[in-house]
C-alpha positions in Angstrom: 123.7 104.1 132.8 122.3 101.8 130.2 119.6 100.3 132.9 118.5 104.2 133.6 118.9 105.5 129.7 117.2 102.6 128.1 114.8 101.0 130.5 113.4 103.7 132.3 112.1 106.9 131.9 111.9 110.4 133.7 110.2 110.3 136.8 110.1 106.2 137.7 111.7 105.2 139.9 114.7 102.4 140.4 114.1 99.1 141.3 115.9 99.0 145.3 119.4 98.5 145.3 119.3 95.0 146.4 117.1 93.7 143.4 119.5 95.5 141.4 122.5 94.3 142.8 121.3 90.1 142.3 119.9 91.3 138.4 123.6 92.8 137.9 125.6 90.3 139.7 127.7 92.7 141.7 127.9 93.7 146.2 125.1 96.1 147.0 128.3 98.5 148.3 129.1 98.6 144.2 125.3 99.0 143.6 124.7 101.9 145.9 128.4 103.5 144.7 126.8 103.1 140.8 123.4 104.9 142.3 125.6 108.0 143.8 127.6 108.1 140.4 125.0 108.4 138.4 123.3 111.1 140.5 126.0 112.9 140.2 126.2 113.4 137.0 122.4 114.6 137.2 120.6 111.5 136.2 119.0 110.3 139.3 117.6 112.4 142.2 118.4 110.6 145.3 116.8 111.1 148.7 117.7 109.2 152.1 114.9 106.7 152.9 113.6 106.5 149.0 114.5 104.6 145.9 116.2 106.8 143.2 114.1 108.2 140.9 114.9 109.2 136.8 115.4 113.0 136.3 114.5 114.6 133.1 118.0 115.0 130.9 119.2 118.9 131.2 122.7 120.1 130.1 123.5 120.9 133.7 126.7 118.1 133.9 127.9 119.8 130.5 127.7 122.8 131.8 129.9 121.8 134.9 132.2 120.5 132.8 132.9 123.5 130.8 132.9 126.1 133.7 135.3 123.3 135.0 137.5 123.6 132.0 137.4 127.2 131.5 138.4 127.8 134.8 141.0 125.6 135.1 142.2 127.1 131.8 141.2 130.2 130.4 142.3 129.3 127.0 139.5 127.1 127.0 137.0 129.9 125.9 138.7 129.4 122.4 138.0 126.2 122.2 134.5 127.1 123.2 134.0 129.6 120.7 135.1 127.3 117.9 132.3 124.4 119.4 130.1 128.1 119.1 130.9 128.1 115.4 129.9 125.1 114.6 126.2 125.0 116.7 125.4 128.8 116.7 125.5 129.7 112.8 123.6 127.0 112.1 121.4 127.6 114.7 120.8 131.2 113.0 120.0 129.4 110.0 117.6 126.8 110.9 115.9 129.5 113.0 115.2 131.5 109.7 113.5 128.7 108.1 111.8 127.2 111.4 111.3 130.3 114.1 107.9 130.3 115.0 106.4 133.7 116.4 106.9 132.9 119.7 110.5 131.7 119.1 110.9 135.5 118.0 109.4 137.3 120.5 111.7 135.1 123.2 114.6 136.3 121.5 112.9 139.9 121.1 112.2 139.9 124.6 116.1 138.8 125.5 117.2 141.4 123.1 114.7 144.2 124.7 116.6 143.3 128.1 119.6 143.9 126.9 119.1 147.2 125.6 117.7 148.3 129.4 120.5 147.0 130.9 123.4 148.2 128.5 121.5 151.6 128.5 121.9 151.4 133.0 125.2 150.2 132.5 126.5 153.4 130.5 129.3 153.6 127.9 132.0 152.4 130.3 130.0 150.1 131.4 130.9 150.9 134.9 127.7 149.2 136.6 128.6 146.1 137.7 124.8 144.7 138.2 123.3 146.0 135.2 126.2 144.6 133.3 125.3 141.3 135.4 122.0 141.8 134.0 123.2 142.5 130.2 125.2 138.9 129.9 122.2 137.5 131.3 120.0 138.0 128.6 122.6 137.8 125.9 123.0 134.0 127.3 118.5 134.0 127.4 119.2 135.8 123.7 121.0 132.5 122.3 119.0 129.9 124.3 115.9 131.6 122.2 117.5 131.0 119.0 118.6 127.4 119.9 114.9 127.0 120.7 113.6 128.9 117.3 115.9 126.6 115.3 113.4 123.5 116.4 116.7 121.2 117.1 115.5 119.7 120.0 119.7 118.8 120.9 120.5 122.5 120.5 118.6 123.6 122.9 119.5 121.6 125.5 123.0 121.8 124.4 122.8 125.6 125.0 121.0 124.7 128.1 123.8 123.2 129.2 126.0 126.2 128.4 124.5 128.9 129.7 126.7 129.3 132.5 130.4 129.2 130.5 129.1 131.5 128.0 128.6 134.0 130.6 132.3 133.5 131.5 132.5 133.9 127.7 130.8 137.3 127.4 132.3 138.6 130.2 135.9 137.7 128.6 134.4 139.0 125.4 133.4 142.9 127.2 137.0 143.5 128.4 138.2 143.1 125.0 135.4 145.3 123.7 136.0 147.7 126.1 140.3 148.0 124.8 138.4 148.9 121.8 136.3 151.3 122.8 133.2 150.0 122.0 129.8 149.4 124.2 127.0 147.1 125.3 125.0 149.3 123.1 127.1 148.1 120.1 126.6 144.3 121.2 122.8 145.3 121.0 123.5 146.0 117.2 124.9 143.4 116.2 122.4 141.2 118.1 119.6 143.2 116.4 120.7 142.4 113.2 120.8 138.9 113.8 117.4 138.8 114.8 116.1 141.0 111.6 117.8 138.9 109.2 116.1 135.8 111.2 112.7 137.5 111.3 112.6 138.1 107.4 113.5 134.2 107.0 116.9 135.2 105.5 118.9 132.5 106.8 122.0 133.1 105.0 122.1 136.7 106.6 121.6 135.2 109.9 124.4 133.1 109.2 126.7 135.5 108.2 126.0 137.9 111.1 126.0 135.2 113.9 129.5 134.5 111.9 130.8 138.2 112.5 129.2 138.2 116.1 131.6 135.1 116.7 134.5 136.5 114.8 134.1 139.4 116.9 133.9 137.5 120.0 137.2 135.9 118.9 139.4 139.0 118.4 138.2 140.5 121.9 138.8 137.3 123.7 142.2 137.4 122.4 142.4 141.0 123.5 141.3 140.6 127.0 143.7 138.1 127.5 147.2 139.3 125.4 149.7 140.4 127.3 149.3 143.7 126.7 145.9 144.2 128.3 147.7 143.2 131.2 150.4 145.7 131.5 
């Protein structure tokens, strides 16, 4: 890991496993086991024939491991919503004082699609594809204010989460739903958001992106109490 992380960079490729196995001292077996390992978790592409070559870094073995996690144990999602807490109201705040105009029409564009598709989905929300569609672009929705916040590490830390935040939202709807409310009123409170981070008010931003968490919360803990289940 150290060789690939502090000698190298994406796109070269690694010396051949037998040069590597005499500079490291070890059997060209252990070599070619570290070269696998390492692949795995999304730092080398490997093909049969070829030396390994760097990948660029993405959040994709984070992501593994959280879907991992969150499936193995649903009560994950709360810890997954406090680690939300911590990254996505400062993210809010940072993209107040940083978002560029094409950071805001990303998010704008995320929040357009998920008006369409909460609009398809209907009030009950009975449209499985469209609401598909909707978690989609609340996941895009986030991504574009990790990006608008200019923290390089957010965004590839959001990246990384796209796909256990889905299983987060989709949590997140069933406890909306015991409370009667709609995609359209997940539009809102996006909405507002991305108003108070489009007039540079970044405590707003923070406060709402608080709330939209909160929120998030209390209908996780719905969807899963034993009541919803009865």
């Amino acid at each position: 890991t150290e060789h690939v992380l502090g000698a190298l960079t994406p796109g070269m490729r690694l010396r051949s496993e037998a040069d590597l196995a005499e500079l490291y001292g070890v059997s060209r077996v252990t070599m070619r086991e570290a070269v696998k390992m390492l692949a795995g978790r999304g730092l080398l592409d490997v093909a049969r024939g070829r030396r390994a070559i760097v990948r660029q870094p993405d959040g994709s073995a984070f992501g593994d491991f959280l879907t991992s996690l969150i499936k193995s144990d649903p009560k994950c999602l709360f810890d997954l919503i406090q680690v939300r807490r911590s990254l996505e109201i400062q993210s809010a705040m940072m993209a107040a004082r940083n978002a560029s105009r094409a950071g805001i029409m990303a998010a704008e564009a995320a929040l357009g699609r998920m008006q369409d598709a909460a609009l398809e989905a209907g009030r009950d929300g009975a449209d499985a594809a469209a609401q598909m569609r909707f978690h989609q672009a609340d996941v895009d929705f986030h991504e574009a204010l990790a990006l608008a916040s200019g923290n390089r590490v957010l965004s590839y830390l959001f990246e990384g989460m796209s796909l256990p935040l889905r299983e987060s939202f989709y949590a997140s709807r069933r406890g909306q739903q015991l409370r009667g409310l709609s995609l359209v009123d997940s539009v809102a409170s996006h909405a507002h958001i991305l108003a108070c981070i489009s007039n540079g008010d970044g405590k707003g931003a923070s406060m709402a992106m608080s709330k939209l968490l909160d929120d998030a919360e209390r209908d996780i803990r719905a969807a899963y109490s034993p009541a919803s289940h009865g």
